[in-house]
C-alpha positions in Angstrom: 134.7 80.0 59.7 132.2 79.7 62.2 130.5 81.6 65.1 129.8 80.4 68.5 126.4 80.1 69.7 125.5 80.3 73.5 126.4 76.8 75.3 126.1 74.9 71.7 127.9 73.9 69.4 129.3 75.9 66.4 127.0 76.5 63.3 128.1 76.7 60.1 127.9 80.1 58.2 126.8 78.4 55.2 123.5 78.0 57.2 121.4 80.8 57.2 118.8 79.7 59.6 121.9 78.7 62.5 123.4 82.4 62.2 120.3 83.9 62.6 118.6 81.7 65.4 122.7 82.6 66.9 121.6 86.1 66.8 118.4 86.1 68.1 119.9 84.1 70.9 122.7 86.6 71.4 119.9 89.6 71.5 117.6 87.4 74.2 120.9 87.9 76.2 121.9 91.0 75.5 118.0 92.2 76.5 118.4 90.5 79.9 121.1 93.5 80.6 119.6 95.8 78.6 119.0 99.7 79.8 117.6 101.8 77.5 119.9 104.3 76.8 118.9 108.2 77.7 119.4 109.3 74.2 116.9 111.1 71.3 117.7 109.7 67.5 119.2 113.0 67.1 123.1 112.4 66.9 125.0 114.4 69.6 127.7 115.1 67.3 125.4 116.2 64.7 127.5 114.1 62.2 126.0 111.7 59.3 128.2 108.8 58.4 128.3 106.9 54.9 131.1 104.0 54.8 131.4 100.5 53.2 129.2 98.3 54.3 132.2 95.6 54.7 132.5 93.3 57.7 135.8 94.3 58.6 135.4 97.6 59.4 134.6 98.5 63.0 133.3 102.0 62.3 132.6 103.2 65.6 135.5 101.9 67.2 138.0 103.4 64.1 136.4 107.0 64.7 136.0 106.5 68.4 132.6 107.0 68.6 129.7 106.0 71.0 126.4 104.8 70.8 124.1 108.4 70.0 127.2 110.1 68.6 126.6 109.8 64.4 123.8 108.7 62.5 125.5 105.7 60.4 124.5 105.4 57.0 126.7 102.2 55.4 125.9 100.3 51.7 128.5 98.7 49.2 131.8 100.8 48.5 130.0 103.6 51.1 129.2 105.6 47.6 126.7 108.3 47.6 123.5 107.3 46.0 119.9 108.7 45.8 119.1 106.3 48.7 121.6 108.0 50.7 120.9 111.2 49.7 116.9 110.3 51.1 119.1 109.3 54.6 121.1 112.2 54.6 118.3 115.0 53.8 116.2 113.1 56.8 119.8 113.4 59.2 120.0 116.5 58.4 116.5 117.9 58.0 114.5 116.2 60.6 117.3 115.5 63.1 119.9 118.1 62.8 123.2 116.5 61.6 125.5 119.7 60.4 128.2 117.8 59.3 129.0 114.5 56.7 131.8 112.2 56.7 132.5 109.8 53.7 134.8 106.5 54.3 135.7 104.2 51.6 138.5 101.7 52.3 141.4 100.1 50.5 140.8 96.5 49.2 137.1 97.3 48.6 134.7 94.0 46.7 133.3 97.2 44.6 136.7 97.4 42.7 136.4 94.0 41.6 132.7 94.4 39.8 131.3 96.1 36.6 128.0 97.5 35.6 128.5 94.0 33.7 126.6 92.7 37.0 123.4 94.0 36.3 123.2 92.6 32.8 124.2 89.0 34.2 121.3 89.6 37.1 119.4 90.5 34.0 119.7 87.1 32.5 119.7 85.4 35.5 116.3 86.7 36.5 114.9 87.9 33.8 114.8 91.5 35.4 117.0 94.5 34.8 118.0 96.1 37.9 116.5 99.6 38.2 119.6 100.7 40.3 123.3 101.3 39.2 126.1 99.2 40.7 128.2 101.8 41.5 131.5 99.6 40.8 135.1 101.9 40.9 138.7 101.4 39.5 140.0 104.5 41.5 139.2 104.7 45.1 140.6 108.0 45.3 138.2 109.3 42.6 134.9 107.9 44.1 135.6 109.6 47.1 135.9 113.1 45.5 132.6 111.9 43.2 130.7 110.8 46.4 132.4 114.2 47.7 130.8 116.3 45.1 127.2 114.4 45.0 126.5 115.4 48.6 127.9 119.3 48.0 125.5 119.3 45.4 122.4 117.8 46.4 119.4 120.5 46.2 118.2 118.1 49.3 120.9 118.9 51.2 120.9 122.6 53.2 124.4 121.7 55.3 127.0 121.0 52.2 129.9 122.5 53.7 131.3 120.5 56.3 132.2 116.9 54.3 135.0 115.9 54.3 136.1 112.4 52.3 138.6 109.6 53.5 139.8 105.9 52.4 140.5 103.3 55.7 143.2 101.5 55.4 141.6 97.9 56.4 145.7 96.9 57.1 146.4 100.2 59.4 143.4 100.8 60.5 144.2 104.9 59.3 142.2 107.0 57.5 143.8 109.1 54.3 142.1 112.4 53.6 140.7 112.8 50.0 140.6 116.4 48.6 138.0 117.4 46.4 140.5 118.9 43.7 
């Protein structure tokens, strides 16, 4: 697969240098049209979302949203970490996000992985990761455990509007997970 780069030819994506000179191209464009939008970094929403950070999933477009609507919080398998617990406290703390939505999808690359991954990082760098993978067998349950780390975050002081889902990356439709 390849992308298209401005009156040239196609780089390969196995070239990291031709993607990025591609999107530092495609940004010189876009700032040649580019109004800064009237908007504070306070979502008008006041919603936080944490999804998958998977290429084929058009967030905004699958929840309808616009730019200055959500703050948008996305990492591998969306799963609630400390990391995101630091994103979420500063959402909601410093910038007033009430609410917390939590998307994984179906089909997910962190179904496919074990904790096994940090040992083989371990003895291919001779480093341990300090951080966990995070790696799930049921969707279903990651959600609710994703679900349940928010509620209970002393961090937190708006735990009870979040709500969980899984995308369907063939539909395109989102499937409520209860916390039960």
């Amino acid at each position: 697969m390849s992308i298209p780069a401005s009156g040239s030819a196609k780089p390969s994506l196995t070239s990291a240098a031709s993607v990025t000179d591609r999107l530092v191209e495609a940004n010189r464009k876009y700032a040649t049209e580019f109004v800064a939008p009237k908007l504070g970094a306070a979502p008008a929403l006041k919603v936080a979302v944490v999804a998958c950070m998977d290429a084929r999933i058009d967030l905004h477009r699958a929840l309808g949203l616009e730019l200055g609507d959500c703050h948008t919080i996305r990492n591998a398998g969306g799963v609630v970490t400390d990391d995101t617990i630091r994103s979420l406290t500063i959402s909601q703390r410093a910038l007033g996000t009430r609410s917390v939505v939590l998307i994984h999808h179906t089909n997910c690359g962190m179904q496919t992985v074990t904790e096994d991954f940090r040992t083989e990082l371990e003895q291919e760098v001779g480093q341990r990761p300090t951080w966990a993978v995070e790696a799930f067998t049921d969707i279903d349950q990651d959600v609710r455990q994703s679900i349940n780390r928010v509620r209970t975050s002393p961090f937190l002081p708006h735990t009870d509007d979040v709500r969980g889902f899984v995308f369907n990356v063939h539909s395109g439709l989102l499937r409520e997970i209860t916390n039960k």
